[in-house]
C-alpha positions as CSV (number, residue, x, y, z in Angstrom):
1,X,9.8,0.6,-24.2
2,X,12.9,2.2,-23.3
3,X,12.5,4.6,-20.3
4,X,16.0,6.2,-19.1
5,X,19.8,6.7,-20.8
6,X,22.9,6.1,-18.9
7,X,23.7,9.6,-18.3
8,X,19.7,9.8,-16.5
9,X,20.9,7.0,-14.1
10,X,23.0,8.8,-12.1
11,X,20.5,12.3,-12.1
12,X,17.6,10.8,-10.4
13,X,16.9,12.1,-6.6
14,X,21.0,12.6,-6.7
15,X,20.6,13.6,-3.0
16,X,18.3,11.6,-1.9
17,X,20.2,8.3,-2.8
18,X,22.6,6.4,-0.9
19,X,26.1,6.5,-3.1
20,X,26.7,3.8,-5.2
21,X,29.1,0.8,-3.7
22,X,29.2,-2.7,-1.9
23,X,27.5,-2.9,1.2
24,X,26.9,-5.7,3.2
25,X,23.0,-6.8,3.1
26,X,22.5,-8.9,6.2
27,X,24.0,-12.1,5.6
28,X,27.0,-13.5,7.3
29,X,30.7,-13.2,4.3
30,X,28.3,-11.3,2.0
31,X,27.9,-7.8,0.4
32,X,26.0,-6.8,-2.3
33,X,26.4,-3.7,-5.1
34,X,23.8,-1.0,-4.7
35,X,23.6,1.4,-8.0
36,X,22.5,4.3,-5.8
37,X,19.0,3.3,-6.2
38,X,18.5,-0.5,-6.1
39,X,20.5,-3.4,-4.8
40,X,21.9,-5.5,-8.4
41,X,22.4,-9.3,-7.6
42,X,24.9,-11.2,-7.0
43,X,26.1,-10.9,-4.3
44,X,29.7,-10.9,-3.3
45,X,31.2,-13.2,-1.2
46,X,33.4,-11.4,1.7
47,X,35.1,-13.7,4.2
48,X,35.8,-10.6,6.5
49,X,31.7,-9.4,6.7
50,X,30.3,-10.3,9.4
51,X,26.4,-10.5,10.3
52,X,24.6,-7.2,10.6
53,X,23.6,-7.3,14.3
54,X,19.9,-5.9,15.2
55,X,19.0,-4.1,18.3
56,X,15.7,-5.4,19.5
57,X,13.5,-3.6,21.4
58,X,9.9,-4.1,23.1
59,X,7.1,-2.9,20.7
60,X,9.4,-0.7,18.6
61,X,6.2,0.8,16.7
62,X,5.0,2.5,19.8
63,X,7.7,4.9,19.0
64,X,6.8,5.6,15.5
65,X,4.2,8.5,14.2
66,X,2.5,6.3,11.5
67,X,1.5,3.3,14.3
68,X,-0.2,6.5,16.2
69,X,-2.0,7.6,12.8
70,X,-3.5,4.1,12.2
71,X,-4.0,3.5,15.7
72,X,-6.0,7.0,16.7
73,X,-7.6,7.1,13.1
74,X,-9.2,4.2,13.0
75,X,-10.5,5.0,17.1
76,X,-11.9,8.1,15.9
77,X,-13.6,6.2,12.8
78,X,-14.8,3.8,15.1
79,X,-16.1,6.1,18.1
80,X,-17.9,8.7,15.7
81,X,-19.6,5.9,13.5
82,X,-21.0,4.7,16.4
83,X,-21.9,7.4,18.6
84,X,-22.2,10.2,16.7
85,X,-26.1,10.7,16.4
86,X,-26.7,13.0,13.9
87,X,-27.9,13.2,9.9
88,X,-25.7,10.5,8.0
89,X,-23.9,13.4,5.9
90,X,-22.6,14.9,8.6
91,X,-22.0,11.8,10.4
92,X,-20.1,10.8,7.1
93,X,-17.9,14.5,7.1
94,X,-17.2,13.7,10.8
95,X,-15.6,10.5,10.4
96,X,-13.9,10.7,7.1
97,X,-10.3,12.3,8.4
98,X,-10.2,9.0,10.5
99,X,-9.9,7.4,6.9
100,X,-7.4,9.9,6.0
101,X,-4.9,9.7,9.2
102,X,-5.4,5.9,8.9
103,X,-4.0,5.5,5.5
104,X,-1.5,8.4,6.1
105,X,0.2,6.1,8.6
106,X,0.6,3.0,6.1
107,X,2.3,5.4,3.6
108,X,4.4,6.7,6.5
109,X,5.2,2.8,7.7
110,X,6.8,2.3,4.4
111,X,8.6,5.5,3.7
112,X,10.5,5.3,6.8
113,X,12.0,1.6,5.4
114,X,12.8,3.2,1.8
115,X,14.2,6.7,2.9
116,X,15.9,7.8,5.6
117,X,14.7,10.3,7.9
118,X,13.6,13.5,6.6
119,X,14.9,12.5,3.2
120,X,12.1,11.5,1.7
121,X,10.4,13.4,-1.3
122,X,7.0,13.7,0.7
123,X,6.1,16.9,-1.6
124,X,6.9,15.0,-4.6
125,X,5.0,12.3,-3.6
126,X,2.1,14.3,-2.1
127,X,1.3,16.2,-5.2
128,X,1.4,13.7,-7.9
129,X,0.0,11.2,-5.7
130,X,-3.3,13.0,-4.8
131,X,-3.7,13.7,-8.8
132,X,-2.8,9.9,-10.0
133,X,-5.3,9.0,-6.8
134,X,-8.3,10.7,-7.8
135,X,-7.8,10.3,-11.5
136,X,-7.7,6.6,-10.4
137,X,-10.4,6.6,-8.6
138,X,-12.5,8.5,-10.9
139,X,-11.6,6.1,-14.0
140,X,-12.3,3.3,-11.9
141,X,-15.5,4.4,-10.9
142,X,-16.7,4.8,-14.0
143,X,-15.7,1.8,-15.8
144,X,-17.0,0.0,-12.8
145,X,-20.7,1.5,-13.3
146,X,-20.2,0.7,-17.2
147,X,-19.8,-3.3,-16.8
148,X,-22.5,-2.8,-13.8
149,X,-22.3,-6.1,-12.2
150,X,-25.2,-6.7,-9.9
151,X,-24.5,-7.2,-6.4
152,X,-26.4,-10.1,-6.3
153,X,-23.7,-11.7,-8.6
154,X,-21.3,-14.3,-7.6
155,X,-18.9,-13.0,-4.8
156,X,-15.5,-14.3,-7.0
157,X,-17.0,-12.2,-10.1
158,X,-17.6,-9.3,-7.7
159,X,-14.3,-9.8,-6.5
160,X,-12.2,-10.3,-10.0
161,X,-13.8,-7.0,-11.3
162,X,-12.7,-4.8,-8.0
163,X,-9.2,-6.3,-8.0
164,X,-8.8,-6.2,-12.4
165,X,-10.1,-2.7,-12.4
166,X,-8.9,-1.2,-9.3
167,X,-5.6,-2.2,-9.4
168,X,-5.4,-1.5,-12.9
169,X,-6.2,2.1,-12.5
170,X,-4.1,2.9,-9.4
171,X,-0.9,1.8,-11.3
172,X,-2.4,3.6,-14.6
173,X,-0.7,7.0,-14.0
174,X,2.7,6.3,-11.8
175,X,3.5,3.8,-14.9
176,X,2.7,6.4,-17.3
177,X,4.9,8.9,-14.9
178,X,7.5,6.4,-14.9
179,X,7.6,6.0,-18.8
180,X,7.7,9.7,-19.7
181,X,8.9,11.5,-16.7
182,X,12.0,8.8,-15.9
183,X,14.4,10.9,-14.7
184,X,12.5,12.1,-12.1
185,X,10.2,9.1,-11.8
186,X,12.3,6.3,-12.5
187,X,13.8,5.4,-8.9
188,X,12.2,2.3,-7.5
189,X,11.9,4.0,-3.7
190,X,10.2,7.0,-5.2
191,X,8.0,4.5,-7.5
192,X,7.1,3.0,-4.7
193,X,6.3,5.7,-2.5
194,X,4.2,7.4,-5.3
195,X,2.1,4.5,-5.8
196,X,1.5,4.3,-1.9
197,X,0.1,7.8,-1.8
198,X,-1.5,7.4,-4.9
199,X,-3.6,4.6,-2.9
200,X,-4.5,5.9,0.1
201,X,-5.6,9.3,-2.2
202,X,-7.9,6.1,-3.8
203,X,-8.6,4.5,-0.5
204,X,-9.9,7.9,0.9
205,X,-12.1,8.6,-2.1
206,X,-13.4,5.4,-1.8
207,X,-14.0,5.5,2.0
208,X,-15.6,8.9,0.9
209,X,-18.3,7.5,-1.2
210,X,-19.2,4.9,0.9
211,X,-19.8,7.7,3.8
212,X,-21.9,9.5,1.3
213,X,-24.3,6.6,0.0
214,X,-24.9,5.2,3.6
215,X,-28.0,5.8,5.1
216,X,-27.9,6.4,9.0
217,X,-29.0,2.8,10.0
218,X,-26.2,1.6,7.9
219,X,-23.4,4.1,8.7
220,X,-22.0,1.7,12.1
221,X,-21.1,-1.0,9.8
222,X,-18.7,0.7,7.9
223,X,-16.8,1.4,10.6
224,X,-14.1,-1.7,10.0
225,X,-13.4,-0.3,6.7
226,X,-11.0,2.0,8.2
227,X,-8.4,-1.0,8.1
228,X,-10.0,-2.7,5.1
229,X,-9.2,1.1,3.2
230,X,-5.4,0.4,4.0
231,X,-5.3,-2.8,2.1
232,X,-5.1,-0.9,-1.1
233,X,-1.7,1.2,-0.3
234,X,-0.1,-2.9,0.7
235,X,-1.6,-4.4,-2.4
236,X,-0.2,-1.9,-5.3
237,X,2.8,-1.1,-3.4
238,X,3.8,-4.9,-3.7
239,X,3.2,-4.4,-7.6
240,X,5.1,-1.3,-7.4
241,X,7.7,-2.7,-5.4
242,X,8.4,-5.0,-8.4
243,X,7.4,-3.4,-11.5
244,X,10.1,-0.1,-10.7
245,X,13.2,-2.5,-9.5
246,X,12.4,-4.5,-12.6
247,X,12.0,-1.4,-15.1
248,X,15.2,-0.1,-13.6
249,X,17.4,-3.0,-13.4
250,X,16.0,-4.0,-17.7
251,X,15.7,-0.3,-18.3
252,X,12.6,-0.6,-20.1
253,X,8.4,0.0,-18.5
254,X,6.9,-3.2,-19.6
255,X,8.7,-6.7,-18.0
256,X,7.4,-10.2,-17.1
257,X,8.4,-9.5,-13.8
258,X,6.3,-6.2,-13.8
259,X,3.5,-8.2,-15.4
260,X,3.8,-11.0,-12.0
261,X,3.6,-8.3,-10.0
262,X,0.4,-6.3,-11.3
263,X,-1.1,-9.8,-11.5
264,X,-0.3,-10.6,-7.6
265,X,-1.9,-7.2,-6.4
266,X,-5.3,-8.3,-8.7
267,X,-5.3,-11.7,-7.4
268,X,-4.7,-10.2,-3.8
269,X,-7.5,-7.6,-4.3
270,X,-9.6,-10.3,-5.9
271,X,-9.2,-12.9,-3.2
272,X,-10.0,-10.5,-0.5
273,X,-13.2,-8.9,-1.7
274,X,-14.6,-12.2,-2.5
275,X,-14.4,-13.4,0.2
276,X,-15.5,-10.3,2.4
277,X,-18.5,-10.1,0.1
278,X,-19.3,-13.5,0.7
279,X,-19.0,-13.1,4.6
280,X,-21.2,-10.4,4.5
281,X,-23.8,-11.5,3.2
282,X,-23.8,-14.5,5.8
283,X,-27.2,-13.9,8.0
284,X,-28.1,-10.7,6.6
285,X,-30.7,-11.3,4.2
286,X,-32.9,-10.7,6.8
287,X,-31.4,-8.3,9.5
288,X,-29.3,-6.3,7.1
289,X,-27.0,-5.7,10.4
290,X,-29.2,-2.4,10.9
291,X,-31.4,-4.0,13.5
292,X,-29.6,-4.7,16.0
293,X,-29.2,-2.4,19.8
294,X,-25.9,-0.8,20.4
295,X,-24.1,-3.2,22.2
296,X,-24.5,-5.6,19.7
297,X,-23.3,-3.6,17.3
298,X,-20.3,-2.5,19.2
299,X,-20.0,-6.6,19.5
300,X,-20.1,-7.1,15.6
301,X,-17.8,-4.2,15.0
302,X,-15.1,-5.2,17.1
303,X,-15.1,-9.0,15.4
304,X,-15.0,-7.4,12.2
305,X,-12.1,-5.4,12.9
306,X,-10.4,-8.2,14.5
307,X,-10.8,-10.4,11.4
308,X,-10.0,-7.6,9.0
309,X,-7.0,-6.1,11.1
310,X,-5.4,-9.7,11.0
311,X,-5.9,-9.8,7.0
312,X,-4.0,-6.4,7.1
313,X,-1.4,-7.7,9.1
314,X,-1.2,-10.7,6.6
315,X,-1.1,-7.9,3.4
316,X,1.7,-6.4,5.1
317,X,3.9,-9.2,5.5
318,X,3.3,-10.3,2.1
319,X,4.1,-7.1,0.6
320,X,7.0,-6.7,2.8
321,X,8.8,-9.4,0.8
322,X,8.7,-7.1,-2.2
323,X,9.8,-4.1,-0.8
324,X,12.5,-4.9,1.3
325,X,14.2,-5.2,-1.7
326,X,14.4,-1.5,-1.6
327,X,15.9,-0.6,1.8
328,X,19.2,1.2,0.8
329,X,22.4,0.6,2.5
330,X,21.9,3.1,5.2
331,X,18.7,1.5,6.8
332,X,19.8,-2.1,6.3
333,X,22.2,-1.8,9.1
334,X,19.3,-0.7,11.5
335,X,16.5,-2.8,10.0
336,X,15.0,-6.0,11.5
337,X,16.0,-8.9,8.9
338,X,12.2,-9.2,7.8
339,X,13.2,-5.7,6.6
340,X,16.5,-6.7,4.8
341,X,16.9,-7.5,1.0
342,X,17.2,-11.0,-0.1
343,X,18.3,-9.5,-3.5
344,X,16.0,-11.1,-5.7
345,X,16.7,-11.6,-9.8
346,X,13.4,-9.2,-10.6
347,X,14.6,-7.6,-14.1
348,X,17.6,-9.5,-14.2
């Protein structure tokens, strides 16, 4: 399925692009061709380039806006979960823009690698992602209720039906986007980008629900989910990451490469709610986690987050391999090299 003509290649987010032309990528004698939207392997051999040099700096993130989001959203999640001592509805109400800032940042952490400042398309993105996130989420839901797998089944079956249906829907629209709106949605940055929001719209409207159905002995232990809620922007925006730069570099929707990717994010999706179903069901047959006094609960929240916040961290250093592909020439030169493109053969 065809998705773009030559003359559309050029048209897309014309000044939001970096112009097209060799640019050196990191490596020592190398530069690289980048189309004005993706970097196109191979790369060049330049005796004259020397290494991109990286200022470090101590705990560069404390200067960014989207570490503050994560940091102060999933506090407030935390603090009003647990002390708030009111009906579970509002309870629920009171906590849920933690959810929202939380997953904000994670979109925010990304765009600021893919566009530089106050170039990218947030409206753009904003809009259609909050639509595709909802109409995700929605579809999801209900095909989820259809197959109705107890939750007394096996944790892996739990697991494979999250991450086959989940995943499945979040990418649903953007790739429908992509295929009929390619001129405006074919750029792999804005692919990518649009596929975050539409996420963390998902992400929210799931935290949402699970606000909603708690009852007040149960509301504390959601409190972790704050982090577990930004799993789902890192595990689709991998997918992303490679489905657009393949679909742009074959110009055509459907490639194996695309295929790999959607696959990863499922098997990432899968792997992770098995095993956090499994763990919680560990020594709560019994207690249910609603028994216990506050400090204990303060005690099993904060483990939980530790062990959920490293899995996080993991997601987003696996998903950073994928889209680093995407920094453009103008942040390479001030990105760390976890950050740089290793110009990888997707599509090619």
């Amino acid at each position: 399925m065809t998705f773009m003509s030559d003359a559309a290649d050029r048209s897309a987010e014309s000044v939001l692009a970096d112009g097209a032309g060799s640019y050196p990528f990191g490596p020592v004698a190398a530069t690289a061709h980048w189309d004005g939207q993706a970097w196109q392997p191979p790369r060049i051999v330049t005796p004259q380039q020397t290494e991109l040099k990286y200022r470090r700096t101590a705990l560069p993130f404390l200067g960014h806006l989207w570490f503050w989001l994560v940091f102060f959203g999933t506090g407030y999640t935390v603090a009003t979960l647990l002390y708030t001592e009111s009906n579970p509805s509002v309870t629920g109400l009171v906590s849920w823009p933690g959810f929202v800032a939380a997953l904000t940042g994670v979109v925010l952490l990304l765009s600021r690698h893919l566009y530089p400042p106050r170039q990218a398309p947030y409206f753009v993105v904003l809009w259609w992602g909050i639509m595709a996130g909802t109409a995700a989420f929605v579809i999801a839901l209900l095909v989820e209720l259809a197959v109705d797998l107890s939750v007394d089944s096996p944790a892996a079956l739990l697991g494979l039906q999250a991450g086959l249906i989940e995943e499945t829907s979040k990418l649903l629209f953007p790739v429908l986007m992509l295929s009929l709106g390619s001129s405006r949605f074919g750029s792999p940055r804005l692919g990518v980008l649009l596929v975050a929001a539409t996420s963390a719209t998902f992400g929210a409207a799931e935290a949402a629900l699970y606000l909603a159905n708690a009852s007040a002995e149960e509301l504390w232990t959601l409190a972790p989910r704050t982090l577990g809620e930004m799993s789902h922007v890192l595990w689709t925006a991998t997918a992303a990451a490679v489905v657009w730069l393949a679909a742009w570099r074959r110009k055509k929707v459907i490639t194996l490469a695309g295929l790999i990717g959607w696959g990863l994010a499922v098997a990432m999706h899968a792997g992770n709610d098995a095993v956090f179903v499994q763990l919680s069901r560990v020594g709560t047959e019994d207690s249910g986690f609603t028994t216990f006094d506050f400090m204990a609960q303060l005690a099993i929240v904060g483990g939980w987050i530790s062990l959920v916040g490293l899995v996080v961290v993991v997601w987003f250093l696996l998903s950073r391999i994928a889209i680093r592909e995407l920094v453009p020439p103008s942040l390479v030169q001030v990105s760390s090299r976890g950050w740089r493109p290793r110009l990888r053969s997707w599509g090619t």
